[in-house]
ZATIKOL-442164 format. One line per 8 residues: number of its first residue (from 1); for each residue x, y, z of C-alpha. Coordinates in steps of 0.25 Angstrom, whole numbers, plus 5000, padded with zeros to 4 digits. Layout:
N
NUM> X:Y:Z ~ ... $
end
This chain:
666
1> 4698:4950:5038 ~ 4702:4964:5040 ~ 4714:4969:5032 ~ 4721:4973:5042 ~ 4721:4958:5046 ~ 4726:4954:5034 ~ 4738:4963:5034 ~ 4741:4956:5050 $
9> 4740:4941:5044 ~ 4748:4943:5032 ~ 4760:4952:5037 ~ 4772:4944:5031 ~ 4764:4949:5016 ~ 4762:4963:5022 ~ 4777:4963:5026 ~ 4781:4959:5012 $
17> 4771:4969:5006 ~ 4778:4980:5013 ~ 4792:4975:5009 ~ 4790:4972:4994 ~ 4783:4986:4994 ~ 4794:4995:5001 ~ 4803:4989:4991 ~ 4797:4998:4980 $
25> 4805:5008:4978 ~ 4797:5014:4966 ~ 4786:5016:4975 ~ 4779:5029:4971 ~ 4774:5036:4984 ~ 4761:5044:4985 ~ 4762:5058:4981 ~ 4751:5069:4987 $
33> 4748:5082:4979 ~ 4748:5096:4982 ~ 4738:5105:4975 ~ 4735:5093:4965 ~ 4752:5094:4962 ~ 4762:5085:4966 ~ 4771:5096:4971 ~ 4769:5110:4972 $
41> 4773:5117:4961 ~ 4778:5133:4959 ~ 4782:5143:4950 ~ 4795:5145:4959 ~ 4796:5129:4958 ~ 4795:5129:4943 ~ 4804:5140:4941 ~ 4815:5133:4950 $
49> 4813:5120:4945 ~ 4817:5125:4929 ~ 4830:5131:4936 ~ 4834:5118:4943 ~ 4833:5111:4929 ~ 4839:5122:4922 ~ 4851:5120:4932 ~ 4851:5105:4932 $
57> 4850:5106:4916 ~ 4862:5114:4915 ~ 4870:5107:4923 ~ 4865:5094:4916 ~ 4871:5101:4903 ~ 4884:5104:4908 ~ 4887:5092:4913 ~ 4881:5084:4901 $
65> 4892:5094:4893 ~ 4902:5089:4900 ~ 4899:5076:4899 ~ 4899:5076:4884 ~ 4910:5085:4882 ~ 4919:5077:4893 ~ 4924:5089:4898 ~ 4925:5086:4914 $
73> 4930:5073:4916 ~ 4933:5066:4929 ~ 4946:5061:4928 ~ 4953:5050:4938 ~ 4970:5048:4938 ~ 4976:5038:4941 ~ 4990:5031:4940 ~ 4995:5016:4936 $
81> 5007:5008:4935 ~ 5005:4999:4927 ~ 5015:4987:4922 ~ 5009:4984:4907 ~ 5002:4994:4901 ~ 4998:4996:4886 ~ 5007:5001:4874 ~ 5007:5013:4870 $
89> 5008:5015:4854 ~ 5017:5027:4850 ~ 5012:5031:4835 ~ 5010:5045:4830 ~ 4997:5046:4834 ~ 4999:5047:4849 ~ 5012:5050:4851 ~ 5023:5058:4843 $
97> 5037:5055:4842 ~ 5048:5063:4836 ~ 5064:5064:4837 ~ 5073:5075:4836 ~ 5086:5076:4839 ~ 5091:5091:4839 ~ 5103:5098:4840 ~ 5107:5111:4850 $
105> 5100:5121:4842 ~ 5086:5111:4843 ~ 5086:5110:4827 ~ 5086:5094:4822 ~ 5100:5089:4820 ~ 5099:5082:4805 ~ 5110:5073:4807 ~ 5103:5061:4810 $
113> 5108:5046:4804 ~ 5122:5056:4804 ~ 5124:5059:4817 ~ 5112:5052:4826 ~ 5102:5042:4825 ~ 5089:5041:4832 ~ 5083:5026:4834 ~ 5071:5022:4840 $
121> 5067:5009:4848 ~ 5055:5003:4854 ~ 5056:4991:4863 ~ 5047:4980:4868 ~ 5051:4974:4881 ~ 5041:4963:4886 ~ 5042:4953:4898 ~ 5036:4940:4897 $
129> 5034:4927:4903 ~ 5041:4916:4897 ~ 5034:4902:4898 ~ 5045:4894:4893 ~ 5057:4900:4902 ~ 5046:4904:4914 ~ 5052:4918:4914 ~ 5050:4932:4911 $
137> 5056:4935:4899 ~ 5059:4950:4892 ~ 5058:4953:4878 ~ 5063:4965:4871 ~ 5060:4969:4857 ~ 5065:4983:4852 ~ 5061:4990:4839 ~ 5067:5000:4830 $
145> 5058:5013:4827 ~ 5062:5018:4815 ~ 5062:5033:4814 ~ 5059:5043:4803 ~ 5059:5058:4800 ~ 5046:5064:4806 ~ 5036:5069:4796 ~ 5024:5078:4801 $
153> 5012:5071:4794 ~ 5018:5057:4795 ~ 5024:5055:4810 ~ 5015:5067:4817 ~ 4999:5063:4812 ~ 4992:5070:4824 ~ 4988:5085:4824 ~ 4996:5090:4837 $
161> 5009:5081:4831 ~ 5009:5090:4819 ~ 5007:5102:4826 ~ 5018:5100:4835 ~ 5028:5096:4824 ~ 5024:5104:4810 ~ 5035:5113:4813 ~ 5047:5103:4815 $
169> 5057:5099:4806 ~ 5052:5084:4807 ~ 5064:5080:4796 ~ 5073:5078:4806 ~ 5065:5074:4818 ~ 5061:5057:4820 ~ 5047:5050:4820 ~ 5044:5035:4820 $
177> 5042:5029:4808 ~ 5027:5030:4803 ~ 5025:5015:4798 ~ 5032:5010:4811 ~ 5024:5022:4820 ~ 5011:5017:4813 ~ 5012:5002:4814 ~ 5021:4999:4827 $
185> 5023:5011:4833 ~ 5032:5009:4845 ~ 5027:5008:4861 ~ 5027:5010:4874 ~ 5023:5003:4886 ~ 5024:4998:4899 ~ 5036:5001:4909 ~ 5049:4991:4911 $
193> 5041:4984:4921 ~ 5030:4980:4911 ~ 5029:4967:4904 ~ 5029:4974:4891 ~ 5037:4986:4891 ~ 5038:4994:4877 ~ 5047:5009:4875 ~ 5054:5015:4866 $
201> 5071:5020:4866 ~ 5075:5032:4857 ~ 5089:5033:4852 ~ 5098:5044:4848 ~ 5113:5039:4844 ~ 5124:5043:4837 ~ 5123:5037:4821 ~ 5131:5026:4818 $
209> 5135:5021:4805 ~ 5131:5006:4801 ~ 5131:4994:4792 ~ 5119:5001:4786 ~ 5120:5016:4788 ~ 5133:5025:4787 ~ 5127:5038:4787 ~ 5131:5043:4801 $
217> 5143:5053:4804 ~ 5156:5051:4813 ~ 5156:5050:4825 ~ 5163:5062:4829 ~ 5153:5070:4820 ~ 5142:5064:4827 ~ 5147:5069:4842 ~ 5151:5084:4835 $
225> 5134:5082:4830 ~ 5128:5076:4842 ~ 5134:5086:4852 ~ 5124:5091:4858 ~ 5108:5090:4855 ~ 5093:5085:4860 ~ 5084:5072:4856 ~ 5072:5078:4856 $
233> 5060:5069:4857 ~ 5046:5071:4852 ~ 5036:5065:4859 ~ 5021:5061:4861 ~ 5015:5067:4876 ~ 4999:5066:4882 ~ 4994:5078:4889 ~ 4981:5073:4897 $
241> 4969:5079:4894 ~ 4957:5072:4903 ~ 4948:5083:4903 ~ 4947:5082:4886 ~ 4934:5076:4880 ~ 4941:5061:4873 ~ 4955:5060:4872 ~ 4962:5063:4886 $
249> 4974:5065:4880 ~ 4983:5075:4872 ~ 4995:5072:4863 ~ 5007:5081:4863 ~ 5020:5081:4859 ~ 5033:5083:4870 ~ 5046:5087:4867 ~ 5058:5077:4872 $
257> 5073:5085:4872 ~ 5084:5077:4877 ~ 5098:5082:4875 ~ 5109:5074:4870 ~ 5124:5074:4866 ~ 5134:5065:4860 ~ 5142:5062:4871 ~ 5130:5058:4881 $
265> 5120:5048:4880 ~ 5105:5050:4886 ~ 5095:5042:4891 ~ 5080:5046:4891 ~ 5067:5038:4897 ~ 5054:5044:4893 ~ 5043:5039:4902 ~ 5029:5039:4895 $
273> 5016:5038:4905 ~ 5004:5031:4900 ~ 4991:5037:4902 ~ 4977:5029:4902 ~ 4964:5037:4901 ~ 4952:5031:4903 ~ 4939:5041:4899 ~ 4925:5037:4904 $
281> 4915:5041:4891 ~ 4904:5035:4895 ~ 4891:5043:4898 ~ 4884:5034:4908 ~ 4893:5021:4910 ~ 4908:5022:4910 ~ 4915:5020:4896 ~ 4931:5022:4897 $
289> 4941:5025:4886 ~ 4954:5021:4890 ~ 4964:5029:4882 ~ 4979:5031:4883 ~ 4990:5043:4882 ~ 5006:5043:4885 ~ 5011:5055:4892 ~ 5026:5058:4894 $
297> 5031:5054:4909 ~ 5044:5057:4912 ~ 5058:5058:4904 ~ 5071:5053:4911 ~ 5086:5053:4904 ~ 5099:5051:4908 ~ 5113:5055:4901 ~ 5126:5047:4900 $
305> 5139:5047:4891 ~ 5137:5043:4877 ~ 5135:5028:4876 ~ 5139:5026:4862 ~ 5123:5024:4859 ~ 5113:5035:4860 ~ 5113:5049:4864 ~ 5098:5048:4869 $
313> 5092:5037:4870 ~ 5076:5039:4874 ~ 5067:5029:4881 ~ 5053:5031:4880 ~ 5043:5020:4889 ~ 5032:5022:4898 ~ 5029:5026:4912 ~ 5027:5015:4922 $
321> 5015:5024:4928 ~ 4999:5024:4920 ~ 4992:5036:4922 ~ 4978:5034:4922 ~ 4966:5045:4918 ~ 4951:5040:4922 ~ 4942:5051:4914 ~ 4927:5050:4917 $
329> 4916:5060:4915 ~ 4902:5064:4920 ~ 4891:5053:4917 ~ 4877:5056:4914 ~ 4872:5050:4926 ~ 4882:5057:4934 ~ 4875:5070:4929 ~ 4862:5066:4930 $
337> 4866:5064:4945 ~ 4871:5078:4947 ~ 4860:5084:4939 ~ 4851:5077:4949 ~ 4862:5080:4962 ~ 4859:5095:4956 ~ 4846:5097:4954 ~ 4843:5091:4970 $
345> 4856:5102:4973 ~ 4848:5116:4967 ~ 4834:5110:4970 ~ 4838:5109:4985 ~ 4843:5122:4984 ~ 4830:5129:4978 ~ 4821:5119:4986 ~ 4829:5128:4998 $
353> 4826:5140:4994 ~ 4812:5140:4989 ~ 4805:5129:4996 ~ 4800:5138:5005 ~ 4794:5148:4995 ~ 4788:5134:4987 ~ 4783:5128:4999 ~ 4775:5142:5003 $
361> 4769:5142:4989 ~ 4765:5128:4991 ~ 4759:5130:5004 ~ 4751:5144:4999 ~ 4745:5135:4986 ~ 4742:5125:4996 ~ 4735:5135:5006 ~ 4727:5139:4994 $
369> 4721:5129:4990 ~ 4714:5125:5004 ~ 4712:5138:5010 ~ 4707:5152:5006 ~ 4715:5162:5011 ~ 4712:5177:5015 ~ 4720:5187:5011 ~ 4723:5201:5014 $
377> 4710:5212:5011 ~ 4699:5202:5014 ~ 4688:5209:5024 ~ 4689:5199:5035 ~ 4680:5205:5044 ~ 4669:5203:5034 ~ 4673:5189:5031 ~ 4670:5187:5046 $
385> 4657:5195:5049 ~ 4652:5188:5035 ~ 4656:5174:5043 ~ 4650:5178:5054 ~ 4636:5183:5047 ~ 4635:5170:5039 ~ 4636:5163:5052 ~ 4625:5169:5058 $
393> 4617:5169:5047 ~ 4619:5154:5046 ~ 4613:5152:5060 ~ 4603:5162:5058 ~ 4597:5162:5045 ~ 4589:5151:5036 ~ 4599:5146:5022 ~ 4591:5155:5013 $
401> 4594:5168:5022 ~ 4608:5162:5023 ~ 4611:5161:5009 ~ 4605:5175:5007 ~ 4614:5182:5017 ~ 4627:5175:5015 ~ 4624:5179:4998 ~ 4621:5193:5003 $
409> 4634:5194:5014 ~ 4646:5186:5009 ~ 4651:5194:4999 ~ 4663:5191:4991 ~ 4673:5200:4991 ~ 4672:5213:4981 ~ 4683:5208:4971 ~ 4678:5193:4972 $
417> 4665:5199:4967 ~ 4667:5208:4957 ~ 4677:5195:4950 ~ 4664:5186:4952 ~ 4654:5197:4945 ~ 4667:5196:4933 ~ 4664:5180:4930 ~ 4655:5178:4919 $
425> 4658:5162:4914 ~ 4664:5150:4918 ~ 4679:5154:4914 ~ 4679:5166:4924 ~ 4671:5160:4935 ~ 4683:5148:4933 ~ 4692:5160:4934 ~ 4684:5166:4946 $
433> 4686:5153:4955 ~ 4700:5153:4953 ~ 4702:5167:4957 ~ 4692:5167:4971 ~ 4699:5157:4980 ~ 4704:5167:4991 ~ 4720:5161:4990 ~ 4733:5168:4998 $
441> 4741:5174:4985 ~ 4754:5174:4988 ~ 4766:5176:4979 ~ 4781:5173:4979 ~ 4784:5188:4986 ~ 4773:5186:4996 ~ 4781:5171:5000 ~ 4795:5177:4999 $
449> 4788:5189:5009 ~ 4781:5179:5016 ~ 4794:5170:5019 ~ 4803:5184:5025 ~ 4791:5187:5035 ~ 4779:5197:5027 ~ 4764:5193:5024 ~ 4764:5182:5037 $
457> 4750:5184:5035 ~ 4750:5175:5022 ~ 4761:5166:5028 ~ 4752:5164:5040 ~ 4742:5160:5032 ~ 4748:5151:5023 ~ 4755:5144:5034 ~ 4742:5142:5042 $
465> 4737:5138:5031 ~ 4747:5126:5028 ~ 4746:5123:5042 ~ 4733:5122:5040 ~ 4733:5111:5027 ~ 4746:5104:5037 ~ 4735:5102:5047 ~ 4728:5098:5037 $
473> 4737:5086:5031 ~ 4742:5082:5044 ~ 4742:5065:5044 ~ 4732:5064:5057 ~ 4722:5075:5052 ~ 4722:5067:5039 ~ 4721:5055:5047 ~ 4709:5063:5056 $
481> 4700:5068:5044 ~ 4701:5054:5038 ~ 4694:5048:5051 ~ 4684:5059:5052 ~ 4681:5055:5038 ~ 4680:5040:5041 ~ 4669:5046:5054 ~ 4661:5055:5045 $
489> 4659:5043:5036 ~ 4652:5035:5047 ~ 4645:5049:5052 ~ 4639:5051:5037 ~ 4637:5037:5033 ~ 4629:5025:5041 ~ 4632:5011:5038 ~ 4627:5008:5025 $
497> 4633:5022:5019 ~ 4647:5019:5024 ~ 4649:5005:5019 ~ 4644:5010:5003 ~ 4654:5022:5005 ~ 4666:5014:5007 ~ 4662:5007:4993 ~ 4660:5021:4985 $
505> 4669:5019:4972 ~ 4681:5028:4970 ~ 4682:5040:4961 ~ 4680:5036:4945 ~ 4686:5043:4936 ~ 4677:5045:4924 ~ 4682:5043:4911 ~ 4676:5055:4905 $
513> 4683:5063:4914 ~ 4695:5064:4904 ~ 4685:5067:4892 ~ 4684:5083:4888 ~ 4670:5084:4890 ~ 4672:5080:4905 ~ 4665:5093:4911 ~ 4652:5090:4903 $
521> 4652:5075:4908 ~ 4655:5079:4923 ~ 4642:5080:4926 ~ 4637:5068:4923 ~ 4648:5060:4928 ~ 4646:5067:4941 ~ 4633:5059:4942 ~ 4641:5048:4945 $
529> 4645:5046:4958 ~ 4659:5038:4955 ~ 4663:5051:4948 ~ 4660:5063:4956 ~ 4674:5059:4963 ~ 4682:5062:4953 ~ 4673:5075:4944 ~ 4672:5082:4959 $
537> 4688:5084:4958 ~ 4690:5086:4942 ~ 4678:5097:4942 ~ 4683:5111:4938 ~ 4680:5125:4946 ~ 4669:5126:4936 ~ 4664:5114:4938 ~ 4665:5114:4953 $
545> 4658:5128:4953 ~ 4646:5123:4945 ~ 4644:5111:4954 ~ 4643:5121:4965 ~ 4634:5131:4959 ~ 4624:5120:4956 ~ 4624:5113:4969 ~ 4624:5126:4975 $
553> 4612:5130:4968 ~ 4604:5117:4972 ~ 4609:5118:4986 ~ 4603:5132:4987 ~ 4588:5129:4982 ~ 4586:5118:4991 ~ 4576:5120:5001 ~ 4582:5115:5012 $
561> 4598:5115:5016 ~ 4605:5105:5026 ~ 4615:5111:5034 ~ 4625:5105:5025 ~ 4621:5113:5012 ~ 4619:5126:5021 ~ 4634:5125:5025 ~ 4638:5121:5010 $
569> 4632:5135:5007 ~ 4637:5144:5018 ~ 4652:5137:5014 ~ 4651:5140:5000 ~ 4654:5154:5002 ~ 4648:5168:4996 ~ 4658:5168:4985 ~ 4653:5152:4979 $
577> 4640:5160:4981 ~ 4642:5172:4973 ~ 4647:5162:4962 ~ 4635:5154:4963 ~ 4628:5166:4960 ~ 4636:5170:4947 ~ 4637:5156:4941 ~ 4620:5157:4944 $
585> 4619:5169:4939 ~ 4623:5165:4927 ~ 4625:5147:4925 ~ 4626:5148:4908 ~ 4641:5155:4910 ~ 4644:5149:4922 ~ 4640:5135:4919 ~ 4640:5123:4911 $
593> 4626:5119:4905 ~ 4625:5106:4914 ~ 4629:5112:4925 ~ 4620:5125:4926 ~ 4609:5125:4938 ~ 4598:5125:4930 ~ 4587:5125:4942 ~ 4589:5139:4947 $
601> 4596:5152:4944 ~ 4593:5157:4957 ~ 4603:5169:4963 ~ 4612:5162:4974 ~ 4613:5176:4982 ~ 4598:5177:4983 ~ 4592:5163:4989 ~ 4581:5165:5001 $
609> 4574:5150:4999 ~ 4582:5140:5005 ~ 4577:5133:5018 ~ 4588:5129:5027 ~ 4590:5114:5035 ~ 4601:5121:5044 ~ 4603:5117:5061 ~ 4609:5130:5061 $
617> 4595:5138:5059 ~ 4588:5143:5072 ~ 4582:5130:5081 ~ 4567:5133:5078 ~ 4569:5131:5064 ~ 4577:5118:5066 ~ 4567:5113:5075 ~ 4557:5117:5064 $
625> 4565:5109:5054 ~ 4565:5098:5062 ~ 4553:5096:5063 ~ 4547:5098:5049 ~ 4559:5088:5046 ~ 4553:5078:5056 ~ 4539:5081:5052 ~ 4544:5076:5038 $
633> 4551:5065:5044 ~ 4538:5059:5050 ~ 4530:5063:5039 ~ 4539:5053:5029 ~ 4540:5041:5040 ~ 4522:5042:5039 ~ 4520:5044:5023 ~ 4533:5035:5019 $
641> 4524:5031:5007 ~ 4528:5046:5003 ~ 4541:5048:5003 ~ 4545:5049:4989 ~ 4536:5062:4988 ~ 4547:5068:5000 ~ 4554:5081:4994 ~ 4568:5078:4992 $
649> 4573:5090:5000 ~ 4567:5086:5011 ~ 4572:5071:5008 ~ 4588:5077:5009 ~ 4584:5085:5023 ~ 4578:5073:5029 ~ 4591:5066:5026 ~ 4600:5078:5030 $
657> 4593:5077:5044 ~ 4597:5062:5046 ~ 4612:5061:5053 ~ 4619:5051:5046 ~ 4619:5038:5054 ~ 4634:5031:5060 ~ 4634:5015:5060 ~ 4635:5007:5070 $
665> 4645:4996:5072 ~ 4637:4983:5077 $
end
């Protein structure tokens, strides 16, 4: 069964082939080279490409120092209402508070438990569901602050609290208790409409006498004193600082004046605002710190006549409102990503303006590696006229006149010469090869010159020489030479030849191939016919030259030439020649001891005994040829009992003369 018979009968496994396969994504596509590279590569390239990492590195800094210093952050505000929110602890730490009460000239008035008293109370109102009456039930539970004269290192233990009072009179001004300040300090929290509602009142009243304390003045001394002054409060304020490394927050201290005066009583609400802050750490994955902060809000007071109670009377409790601060920064994959967004952004743009420059280098490297190229100050008349000789000397002349006159008239150029006569060893006939290959030079100037209109000479001929190499590469053409190949097989080769040559092993790659005395084993690994494969592409110019010299040298001292090797000698070209020569001249410098032509040292520029086998030779002396090869045929069909005693050269024409036969399908 034919395979393509099997595919047609099992086409539901085919189909599921195909489906499992497009499923890969991994799969690694086939990459073709370019000059033995993967991509072209240039100076210009190289050059470009350290500037684009510079760029991206630097911008990689920058943004890696931001992240560590926090120094940008993203920063999302928001506002909530909410109905029970945390309690907020008021101790010496966070917030500052002080009392003062001053008279009209702003100094402390020093009559206090004489002519005022300042109280302080903190209340807890909670509503409740009550299980046994199937109610809501409010609870209230105040407590009394006790006060004390403020001392700097006791009541103010932060660094910005002592700057701010080191230079008060703090004798006469009022702190909280440190024992209660440090163990219960009071709260606040919520608003009235919360189940838990916590705030704080401030007193100042008129001092009146009791079971326990008589200290306080009459009554009319106590108006003449408390005519006129302010209850000035001290307390603790948040300025927002969200674009600060850690702590979003900054403590302050503001300045509370409310007047007041004997004959009036005042009521004052002070609204605090609670502030939440959450702050994303976190380097790859989100990590929040959630912290707060209590910022002043707003400040309300009304006066009326004197109630017989209080001359000011101070409500501190929260705002109804939350304000809410989300602060994020950069993450690591975030940067990576507009590292990557970067590098595609500057490549695109220098992809823009140089490709073309890149693409014409590309295209001239290219150009010179399949074709030879003349350039300017070549003598192209005698180029010609020498083309033209050689051809009529090939139709005119026998194969030892021909190599005799193409030695004598295909000069090299005058500079090529005089650097030939200059090679004396292997190193500089190395050296040599790589400087002969006739290439188009061109250079950065000559592309920018080339690119604004000028030298549309060497633009010509590098466009038709890519035009040339697209031909070339063209799918169909491809597709063409492969079938021609596929014809030329069954022209060659008859029946028996094609079936072995499709069972010719594939290319072995010898083992001693990676040793370091590889060049003086490549010789006798080349007798092998699984390796020639592989050693025909690894060979260096060296090698490569010597092969030729030596299989020149046994072509030229046969007898008799087929057409082929005449072709093979008039396509080598007068320059091979000339280096035939040299390397003949003098085989112990030029080469290795395994591979120096031992059977002759003939000169190469002055051969005159080489019989020719040509069709191209006048018609007598083809008719001649024929014969005496026909005669020779005969001769071995009636003395078959001789054949082993048949020259060898003669063995090789015989079987050059026979066309290679094309099978027959039955």
């Amino acid at each position: 069964m034919l395979k393509f018979q099997k595919k047609a009968q099992h086409q539901v496994k085919t189909c599921l082939m195909n489906v499992i396969n497009s499923l890969d994504f991994f799969g690694q596509p086939p990459f073709f080279r370019i000059l033995k590279k993967q991509k072209f590569n240039t100076l210009l390239g190289h050059f470009l490409t350290v500037i684009l990492i510079i760029v991206c590195a630097l911008y990689l800094y920058f943004q890696f120092q931001d992240l560590l210093d926090q120094r940008s952050p993203n920063i999302i505000i928001s506002e909530t209402q909410g109905s029970n929110t945390p309690a907020f602890l008021l101790n010496s730490k966070n917030f500052t508070f002080a009392i003062s009460v001053v008279g009209s000239t702003l100094s402390s008035l020093t009559t206090y438990k004489k002519h005022f008293d300042v109280a302080m109370t903190a209340c807890n109102r909670t509503r409740f569901f009550n299980e046994t009456k199937q109610a809501t039930d409010i609870s209230l539970i105040c407590r009394d602050i006790p006060l004390e004269s403020c001392d700097l290192d006791t009541h103010f233990p932060e660094q910005y609290q002592q700057q701010y009072f080191g230079k008060f009179v703090l004798k006469n001004m009022f702190c909280i208790k440190k024992t209660v300040r440090e163990q219960n300090p009071p709260q606040l929290q919520g608003f009235t409409n919360a189940d838990t509602y916590q705030y704080i009142t401030i007193n100042l009243k008129p001092c009146k006498n009791s079971s326990t304390y008589d200290g306080c003045s009459p009554a009319e001394e106590i108006q003449a004193g408390l005519k006129s002054g302010f209850f000035v409060l001290y307390l603790g304020d948040t300025l927002l600082k969200l674009d600060n490394p850690g702590r979003p927050y900054e403590e302050i201290i503001t300045v509370q004046f409310a007047s007041f005066s004997s004959s009036l009583s005042k009521q004052i609400f002070s609204t605090f605002k609670m502030i939440e802050t959450k702050t994303d750490v976190g380097l790859i994955q989100q990590d929040y710190i959630t912290e707060f902060g209590l910022m002043q809000s707003q400040i309300k007071d009304s006066s009326g006549p004197f109630n017989e109670h209080s001359y000011v009377e101070n409500t501190l409790y929260m705002d109804q409102r939350i304000n809410n601060y989300k602060r994020s920064y950069i993450k690591i994959q975030n940067i990576l990503g507009n590292v990557g967004g970067l590098w595609q952004l500057v490549a695109l743009i220098i992809t823009m303006i140089v490709s073309p420059i890149i693409a014409t280098l590309m295209n001239l490297q290219l150009a010179n590696r399949i074709f030879n190229f003349e350039n300017e100050g070549e003598n192209i008349n005698e180029q010609n006229s020498m083309s033209k000789s050689n051809q009529n000397i090939n139709r005119n002349l026998e194969m030892n006149d021909l190599i005799v006159e193409l030695n004598k008239q295909g000069k090299t150029p005058q500079q090529s010469k005089r650097d030939l006569e200059k090679v004396q060893n292997r190193g500089q006939l190395k050296q040599y090869l790589k400087q002969r290959k006739r290439q188009l030079k061109v250079g950065l100037w000559d592309l920018i010159c080339m690119s604004i209109g000028f030298k549309k000479k060497h633009k010509q001929q590098i466009e038709y020489a890519i035009e040339k190499i697209l031909c070339k590469l063209d799918v169909v053409n491809i597709l063409t030479k492969i079938q021609e190949i596929d014809k030329l097989k069954y022209v060659i080769l008859n029946k028996e030849q094609l079936e072995l040559f499709n069972y010719i092993p594939k290319p072995l790659i010898p083992i001693d191939m990676f040793s370091q005395d590889f060049e003086k084993k490549l010789n006798v690994l080349e007798d092998k016919a699984e390796f020639q494969f592989i050693l025909q592409e690894e060979k260096s110019d060296l090698i490569k030259i010597e092969s030729a010299f030596n299989a020149y040298m046994k072509l030229s001292e046969k007898k008799r030439l087929t057409d082929t090797d005449k072709n093979i000698l008039e396509l080598v070209g007068d320059d091979m020649v000339a280096i035939f020569d040299k390397i003949n001249k003098n085989q112990d410098e030029f080469l290795l001891q395994s591979n120096r032509y031992m059977h002759s040292n003939l000169n190469l520029l002055e051969q005159n005994q080489i019989e020719i086998i040509s069709p191209i030779s006048s018609k007598s002396e083809n008719d001649q040829f024929n014969q005496n090869s026909h005669n020779q045929f005969n001769q071995s069909n009636n003395n078959i009992e001789n054949e082993n005693c048949v020259c060898i050269e003669d063995k090789e024409d015989q079987v050059a003369q026979i066309p290679p036969k094309i099978p027959q399908k039955q």
